[in-house]
Structures are given as C-alpha cells and as structure tokens.
C-alpha positions in Angstrom: -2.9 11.7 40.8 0.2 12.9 41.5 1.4 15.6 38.8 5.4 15.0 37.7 7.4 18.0 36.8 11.3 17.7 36.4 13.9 18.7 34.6 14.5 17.7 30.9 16.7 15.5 29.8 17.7 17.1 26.5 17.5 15.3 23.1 19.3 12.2 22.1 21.5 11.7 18.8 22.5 8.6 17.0 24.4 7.8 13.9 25.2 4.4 12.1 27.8 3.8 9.7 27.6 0.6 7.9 30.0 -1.0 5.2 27.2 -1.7 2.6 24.0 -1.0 2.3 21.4 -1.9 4.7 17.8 -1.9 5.6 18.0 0.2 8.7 14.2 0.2 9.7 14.5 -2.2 12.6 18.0 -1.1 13.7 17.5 2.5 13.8 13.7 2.1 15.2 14.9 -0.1 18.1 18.1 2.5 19.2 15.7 5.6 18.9 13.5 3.7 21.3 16.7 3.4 23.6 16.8 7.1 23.6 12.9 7.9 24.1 13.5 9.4 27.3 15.4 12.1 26.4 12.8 13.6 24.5 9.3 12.8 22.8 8.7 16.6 21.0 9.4 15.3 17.7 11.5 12.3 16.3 13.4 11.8 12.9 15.5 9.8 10.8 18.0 10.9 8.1 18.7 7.7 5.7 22.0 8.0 3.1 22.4 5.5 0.1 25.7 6.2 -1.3 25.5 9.5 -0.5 22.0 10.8 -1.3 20.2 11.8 1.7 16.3 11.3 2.4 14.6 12.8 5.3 12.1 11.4 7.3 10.0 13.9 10.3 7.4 13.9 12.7 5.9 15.7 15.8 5.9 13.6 18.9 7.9 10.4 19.6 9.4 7.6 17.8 6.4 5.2 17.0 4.7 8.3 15.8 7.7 8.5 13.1 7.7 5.4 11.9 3.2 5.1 11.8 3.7 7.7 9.1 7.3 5.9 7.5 5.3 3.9 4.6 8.7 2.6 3.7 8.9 -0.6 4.5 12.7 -0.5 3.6 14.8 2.2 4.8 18.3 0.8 2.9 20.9 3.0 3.1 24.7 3.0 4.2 24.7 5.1 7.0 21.7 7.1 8.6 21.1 9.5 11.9 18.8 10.1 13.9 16.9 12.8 17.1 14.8 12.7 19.5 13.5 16.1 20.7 13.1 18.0 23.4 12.4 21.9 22.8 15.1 23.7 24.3 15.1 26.2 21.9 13.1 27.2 18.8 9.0 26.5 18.4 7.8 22.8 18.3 7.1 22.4 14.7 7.7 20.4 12.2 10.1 22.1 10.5 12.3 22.5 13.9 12.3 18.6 14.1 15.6 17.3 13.5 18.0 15.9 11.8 18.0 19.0 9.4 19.4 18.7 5.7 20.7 20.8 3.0 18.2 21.9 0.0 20.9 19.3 -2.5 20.4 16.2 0.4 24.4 15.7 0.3 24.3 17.3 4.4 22.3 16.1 7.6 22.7 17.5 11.0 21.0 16.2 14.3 22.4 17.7 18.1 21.7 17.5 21.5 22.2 20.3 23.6 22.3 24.5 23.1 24.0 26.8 21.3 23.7 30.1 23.4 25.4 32.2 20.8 23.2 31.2 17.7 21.5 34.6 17.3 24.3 35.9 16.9 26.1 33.6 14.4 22.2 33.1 12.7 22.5 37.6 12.0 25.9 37.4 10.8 25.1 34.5 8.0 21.8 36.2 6.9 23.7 39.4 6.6 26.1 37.7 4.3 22.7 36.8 2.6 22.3 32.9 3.8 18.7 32.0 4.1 16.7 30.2 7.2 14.1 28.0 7.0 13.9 26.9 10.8 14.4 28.5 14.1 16.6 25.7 15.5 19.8 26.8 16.2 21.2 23.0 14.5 20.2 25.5 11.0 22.9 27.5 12.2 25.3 24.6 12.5 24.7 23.6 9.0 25.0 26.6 7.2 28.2 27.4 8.9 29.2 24.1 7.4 27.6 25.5 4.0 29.6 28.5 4.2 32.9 27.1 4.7 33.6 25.4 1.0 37.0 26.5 -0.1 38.0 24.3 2.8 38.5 20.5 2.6 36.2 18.3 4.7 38.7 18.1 8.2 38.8 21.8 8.5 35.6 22.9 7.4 34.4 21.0 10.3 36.5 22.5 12.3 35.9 26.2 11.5 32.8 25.7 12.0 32.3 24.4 15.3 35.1 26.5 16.4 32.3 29.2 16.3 30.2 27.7 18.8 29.3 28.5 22.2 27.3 26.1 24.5 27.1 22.7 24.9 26.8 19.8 22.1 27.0 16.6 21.0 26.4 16.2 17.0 26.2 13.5 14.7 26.3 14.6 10.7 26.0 12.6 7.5 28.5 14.2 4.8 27.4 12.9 1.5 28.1 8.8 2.7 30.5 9.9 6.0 29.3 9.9 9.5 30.7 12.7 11.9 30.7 12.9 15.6 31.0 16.1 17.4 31.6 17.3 21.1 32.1 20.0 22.7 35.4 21.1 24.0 33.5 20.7 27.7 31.6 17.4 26.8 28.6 18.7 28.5 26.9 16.8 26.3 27.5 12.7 25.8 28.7 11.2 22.9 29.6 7.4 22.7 31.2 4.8 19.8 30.2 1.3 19.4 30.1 -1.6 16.9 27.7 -3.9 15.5 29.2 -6.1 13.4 31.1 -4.3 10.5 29.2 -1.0 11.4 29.6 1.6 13.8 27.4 3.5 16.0 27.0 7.0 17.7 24.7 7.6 20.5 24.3 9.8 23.1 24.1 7.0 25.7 25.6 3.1 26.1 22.1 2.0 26.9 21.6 1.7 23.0 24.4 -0.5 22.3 23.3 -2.9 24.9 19.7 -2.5 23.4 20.7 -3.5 19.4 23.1 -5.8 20.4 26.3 -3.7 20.2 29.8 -4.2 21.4 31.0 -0.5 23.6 34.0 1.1 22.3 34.6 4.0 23.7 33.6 7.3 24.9 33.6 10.5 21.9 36.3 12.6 24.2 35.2 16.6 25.2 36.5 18.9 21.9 37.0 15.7 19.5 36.0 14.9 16.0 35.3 11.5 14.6 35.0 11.2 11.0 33.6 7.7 10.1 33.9 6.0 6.6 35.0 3.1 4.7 38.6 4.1 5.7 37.6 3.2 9.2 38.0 6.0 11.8 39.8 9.5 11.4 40.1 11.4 14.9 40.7 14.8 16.0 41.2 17.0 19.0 40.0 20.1 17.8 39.7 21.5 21.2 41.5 21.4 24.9 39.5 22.3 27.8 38.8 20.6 30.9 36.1 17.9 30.7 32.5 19.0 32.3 30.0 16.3 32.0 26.5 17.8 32.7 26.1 16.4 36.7 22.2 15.3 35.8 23.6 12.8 33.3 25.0 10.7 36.3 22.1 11.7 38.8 19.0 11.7 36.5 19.3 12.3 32.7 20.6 8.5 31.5 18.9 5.3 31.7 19.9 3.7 35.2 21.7 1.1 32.6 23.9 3.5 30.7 27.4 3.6 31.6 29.5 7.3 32.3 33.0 7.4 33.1 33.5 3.5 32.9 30.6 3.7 36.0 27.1 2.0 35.9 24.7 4.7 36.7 22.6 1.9 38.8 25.7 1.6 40.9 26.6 5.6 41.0 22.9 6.3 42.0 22.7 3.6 44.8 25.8 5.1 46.3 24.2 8.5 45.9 21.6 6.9 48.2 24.2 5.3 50.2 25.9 9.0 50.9 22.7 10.6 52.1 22.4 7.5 54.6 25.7 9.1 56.3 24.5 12.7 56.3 20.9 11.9 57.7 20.1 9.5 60.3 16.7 9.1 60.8 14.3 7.1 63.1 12.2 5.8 60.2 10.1 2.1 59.6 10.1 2.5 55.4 12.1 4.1 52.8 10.6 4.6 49.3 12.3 6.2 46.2 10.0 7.7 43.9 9.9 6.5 40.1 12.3 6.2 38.0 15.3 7.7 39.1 15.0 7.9 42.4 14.8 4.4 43.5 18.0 2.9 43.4 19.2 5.7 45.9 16.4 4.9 48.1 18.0 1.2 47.5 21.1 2.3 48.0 20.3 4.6 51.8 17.7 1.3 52.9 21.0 -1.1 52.4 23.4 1.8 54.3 21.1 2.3 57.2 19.3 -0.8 57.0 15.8 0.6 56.9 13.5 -1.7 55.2 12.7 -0.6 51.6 9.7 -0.8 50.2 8.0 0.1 46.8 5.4 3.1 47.8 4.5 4.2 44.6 2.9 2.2 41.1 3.3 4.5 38.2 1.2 4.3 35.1 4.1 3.4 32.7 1.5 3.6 29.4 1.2 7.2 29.5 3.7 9.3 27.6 6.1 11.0 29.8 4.1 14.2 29.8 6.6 16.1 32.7 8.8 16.8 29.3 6.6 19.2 28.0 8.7 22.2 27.5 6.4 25.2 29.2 4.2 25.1 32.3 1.2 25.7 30.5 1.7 22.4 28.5 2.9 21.1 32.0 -0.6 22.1 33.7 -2.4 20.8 30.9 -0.9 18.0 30.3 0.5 15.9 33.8 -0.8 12.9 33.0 1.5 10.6 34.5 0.6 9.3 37.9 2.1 8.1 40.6 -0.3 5.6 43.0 0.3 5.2 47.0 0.9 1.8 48.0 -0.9 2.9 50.8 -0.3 -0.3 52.8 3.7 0.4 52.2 3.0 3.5 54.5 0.1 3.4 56.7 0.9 4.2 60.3 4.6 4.5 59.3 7.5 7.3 59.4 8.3 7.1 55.8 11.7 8.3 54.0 11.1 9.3 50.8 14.1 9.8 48.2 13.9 11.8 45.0 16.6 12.9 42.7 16.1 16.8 42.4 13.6 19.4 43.2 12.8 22.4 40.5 10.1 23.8 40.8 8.7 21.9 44.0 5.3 20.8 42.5 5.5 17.5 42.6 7.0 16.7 45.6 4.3 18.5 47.6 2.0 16.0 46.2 3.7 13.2 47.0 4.2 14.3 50.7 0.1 15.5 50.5 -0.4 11.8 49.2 1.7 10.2 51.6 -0.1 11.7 54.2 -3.5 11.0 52.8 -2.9 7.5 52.3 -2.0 7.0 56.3 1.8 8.1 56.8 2.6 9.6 60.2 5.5 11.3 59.2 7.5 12.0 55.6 11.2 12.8 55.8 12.3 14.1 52.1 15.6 13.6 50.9 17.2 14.6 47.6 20.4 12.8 45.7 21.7 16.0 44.3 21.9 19.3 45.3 19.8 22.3 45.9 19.0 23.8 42.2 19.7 27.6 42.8 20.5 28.7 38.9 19.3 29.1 35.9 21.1 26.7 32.6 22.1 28.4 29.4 23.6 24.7 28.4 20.3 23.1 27.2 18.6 22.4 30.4 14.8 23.9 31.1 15.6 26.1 34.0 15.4 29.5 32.7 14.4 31.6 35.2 15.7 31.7 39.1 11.9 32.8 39.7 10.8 28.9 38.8 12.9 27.2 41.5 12.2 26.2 44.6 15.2 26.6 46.5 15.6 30.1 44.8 12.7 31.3 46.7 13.0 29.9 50.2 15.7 29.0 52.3 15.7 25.5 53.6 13.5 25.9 56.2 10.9 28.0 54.3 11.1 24.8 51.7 10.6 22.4 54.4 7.4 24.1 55.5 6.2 24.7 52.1 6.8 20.7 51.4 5.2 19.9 54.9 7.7 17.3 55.6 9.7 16.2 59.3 13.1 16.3 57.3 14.4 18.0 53.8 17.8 17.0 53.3 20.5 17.3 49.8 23.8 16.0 48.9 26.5 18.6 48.2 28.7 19.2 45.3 31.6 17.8 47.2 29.4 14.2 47.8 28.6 14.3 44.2 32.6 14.1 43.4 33.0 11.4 45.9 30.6 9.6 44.9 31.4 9.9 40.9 34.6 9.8 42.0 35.4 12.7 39.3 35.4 16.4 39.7 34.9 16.4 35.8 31.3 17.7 35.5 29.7 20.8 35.4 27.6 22.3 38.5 26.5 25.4 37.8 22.8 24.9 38.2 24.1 24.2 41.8 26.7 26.8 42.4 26.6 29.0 39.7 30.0 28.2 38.2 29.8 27.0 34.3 32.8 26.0 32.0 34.3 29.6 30.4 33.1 29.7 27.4 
C-alpha cells in the first residue's frame, strides 16, 4: 500500500439559473459529481422556487447528500451548490455549505479563504450580529445582511470590497444567481448554458459533463448578477490576474479548460519541459496517478523513452489524501497505489509526479519501486519546489510540514533514495502556460498585495 498525501484542491461551487421552474435533482447531482474532487468534507445543495430558499446538508460527499435528500423532486428556479474541503472552520455540519439566512431569501457557497475573517467576524458581533457557524462564508453573508439601506448592485459590492483572500462565490438572492471573484481570481469561476439556463462552476469540466455549451470565464474582481433580465456585469475590482498555479498543474480535472488551454495538453507539455532540463539514461517512464501521468506522457513522447503504466490504483476508495489534518491523514490513507511490477523489474525507471509536500508518499513509491525489482528510480516533479506556507486556501500551513523546507536538494534526494530529483521552475511554468498571470507564492514566496 502506498499512502497518498497531497495538497488540496479546495472546494468547488456551482450555481444554476433557470427561466422556469425545474426539477434540478439530476442536473445538480450530476455537476456536483463533476466537482467531487475538489473536496468530499461535506456536500450541499441550496434549491430556490421563486425566491424561497430550502437547504439541503450533509457530512461527506455528494452521494452521501442526496442518500439522505428524500425529495424525489428538487423544483426550483435556480439552486447552488459546494463541495467541501476544510480549509478553515471545524468539519461539522453546521460548517457545510451553502449557508442561508434565518428568512431563506439568502444562500452563500465559496471556494477559497478569507484570511481577514476574524477580524471582519469581531467587528459584526460587536455591532451585535450573531454566528451560528465558524465558516468564514457566515461572515460573507452577514456582511451582505448588514448592508440594507443599499440596493442590490452596491450591497454586493460593499461587501466584498471588505474581503481579503482568495474567492470564488456563487449566491442565490431571493430568485437571482450571483457570481463572485476575487480581484486576483485565485480562485476559478466559469459561465455556461444549458438550454435557456445558465451555469456557474468553478471548473469547465461540468459543462462538458451535463451537457453544457462554455461561455466564458467569470473575469478576476467581477460580478455577475443572473436573472430573468439575462446577465448584469460588473468590474468591481482592478488588479492584475493571479490564477492559483496548482489549478493548471494539479487542482482541475485533466479535462477542464484555463486560459482557453486544455489542462491534458498544458500538463503533457509540463512533461515535455522536464524532458529538456533532464536527460536521462532510462528503459521506462511512469507518471503516478492521476495527475501526474500525462506529463510522464508528455517527457516519454519528448525523449522518446517508452512509457508504461507502473502503477493500478484502487479508484473505489474515497480519495482519503483530502483529509484536512495528518492525524486523519495517518488514519485514514486508504487509497493504494499497486506496482506493476513487470512494468519495472530489472529496469531504470523515471518516475513523474506533480508536487511534493510533505514527502511521504513519494518515498513509498520509490521504496515500492525498488521492492517490486527496479534498479534505479529517477524522480521528477512538474512544478516547483514547495518552499511556503498558503494563506489563500491551500493546506500548507506550516514551513515545518514541507519537504523541501527542511532539506536542500540533495538532503531530499537522499531522504527519497532516488538516482535523480529534478523540478520545473517558475519561469517553465510561464512558458509552458504561456501566461505569467498566476500566483506562485507557495514557490517563491511572492503573493498578490492584498
């Protein structure tokens, strides 16, 4: 058993607007699913008919949801929904998202983390506003609350003027559907169609999955405000766009697009870029599962090593790496990862991964690799080295739990017992995107000003 411990992948949003009301049970179940691997801490769906808002919550993922939905219809004009990952407040129900007001006229569901919540979460309980939750979305809604001598366009805007970090929110306003970025747009945010209706989702993946036509991206500091008098837009924000760098190398489904880009194709090429730093005397090269095997595609094609698949991986158990602490991790790495062990017996084996943390897992798979026969493991990595910690919503808090923080390359390389340890820069990383728009900071330090 090989134990998998990565980095998180956040939460995932969507929203549907729809012209008249609809059963979304189906539509809504089958988009979450789309989603699943950003988080599977707890899943839920907020349903409005005409305005009137119910709420439906559950620990864990989306088929636990809707096991304990006994509504067989979930009609409604417009409905959003989350799934969880705990970046911040306790896993409990009550934290589950998308949150609503006490009259069920407000819903709010985000991905990513407001850094300056405490603060903002004192100031409105000094002004004598009440919390239920320790999710910082609570604070986003009440600063909605709190804002009601203002029409709907700047109330909106006040209030996410007051936030610090990174986001990407969908809200249902009585029978509206809002979109929200942040001024960076860490997070991602995307419009489609279906038909008469719209759709919000924090990747393209889902509109491919329900059958939906790709509009357009949600741009970094905009509003969308969706409702029967189509779509109202506004740029409450200017700043310089800084897409989250693990979206493109490891966050999104390989069939999700980013900057007009398939992230297949923009992973391959990561693969193909290490193929022109490294140069190795290898027979096989092997990516390990999921996200690191079209770059272990994309170097086999560039230096015309044969690739091979080394690894079977138990897809029907829950992706248990997403726990959110590393006593959860410990307890519960379920996942494996199998040697093909005839894929690397007697061989000089290339292995490609997309990141190391905490370094756990890919001194398994080199202790595996050698078990099962290989006479020599070169690792190499399509991003990076991770030297810093992530206020933005990713689960690196401490410099203490990485790898690279702790050893220099060649104190890693002995630690990992491998031939060869080799990373991309940032610099490859823009060549390859072909966009300096993202943020890096987990690899140099340098976040968007806030």
């Amino acid at each position: 058993m090989i134990k998998l411990t990565k980095l998180k992948e956040e939460c995932g949003v969507i929203g549907i607007y729809s012209t008249a009301a609809v059963n979304f049970r189906s539509l809504i179940y089958t988009a979450m699913m789309s989603l699943q691997h950003r988080g599977e801490d707890s899943a839920g769906v907020s349903i409005s008919s005409y305005g009137t808002i119910k709420n439906y919550k559950s620990i864990g993922n989306t088929n636990d949801l809707f096991n304990k939905i006994n509504d067989l219809s979930l009609k409604g004009t417009s409905c959003i929904s989350h799934v969880r990952y705990t970046t911040f407040g306790d896993n409990v129900i009550d934290n589950a998202q998308p949150i609503s007001s006490d009259e069920n006229t407000l819903s709010i569901a985000h991905n990513g983390n407001i850094y300056n919540s405490q603060q903002l979460k004192k100031k409105l309980m000094d002004n004598g506003i009440k919390f239920n939750t320790t999710s910082d979305t609570e604070v986003i809604l009440n600063l909605f609350k709190c804002n009601k001598q203002l029409n709907l366009k700047n109330r909106i805007i006040e209030s996410v003027k007051r936030l610090k970090g990174a986001f990407a929110i969908v809200m249902l306003i009585n029978d509206k559907l809002v979109g929200i970025r942040d001024p960076y747009g860490i997070r991602p945010l995307f419009l489609g169609k279906l038909n008469s209706s719209y759709i919000l989702s924090s990747e393209t993946c889902t509109f491919n999955v329900i059958g939906a036509n790709y509009i357009r991206e949600i741009k970094a500091g905009e509003i969308v405000i969706i409702d029967n008098n189509d779509i109202q837009s506004i740029n409450y924000a200017h700043k310089n766009p800084a897409l989250c760098a693990f979206e493109y190398i490891y966050f999104s489904r390989t069939d999700s697009m980013l900057n007009n880009k398939n992230l297949y194709e923009v992973r391959e090429n990561l693969g193909k870029c290490l193929a022109s730093k490294y140069h190795i005397e290898a027979d096989v090269v092997i990516g390990v599962p999921d996200s690191g095997v079209p770059s272990a595609i994309g170097y086999a094609h560039a230096s015309g090593i044969t690739y091979k698949l080394g690894f079977t991986k138990n897809n029907y158990v829950g992706r248990t790496f997403i726990k959110p602490t590393q006593l959860k991790r410990q307890k519960d790495l379920n996942i494996k990862l199998n040697i093909i062990k005839e894929a690397v017996i007697d061989k000089k084996v290339i292995v490609v991964d997309d990141s190391i943390v905490r370094g756990t897992t890919s001194k398994a798979i080199v202790r595996s690799l050698k078990k099962a026969g290989a006479k020599e493991v070169h690792l190499l990595i399509s991003s990076p080295k991770i030297d810093y910690t992530c206020n933005l919503g990713v689960n690196i808090s401490t410099k203490e739990e990485l790898l690279s923080y702790k050893k220099c390359i060649n104190e890693m390389k002995a630690f990992l017992d491998v031939n060869t340890l080799g990373f991309l820069d940032i610099h490859d990383l823009y060549k390859t995107f072909e966009t300096k728009s993202i943020c890096t900071g987990c690899f140099n330090g340098i976040y968007p000003k806030q």
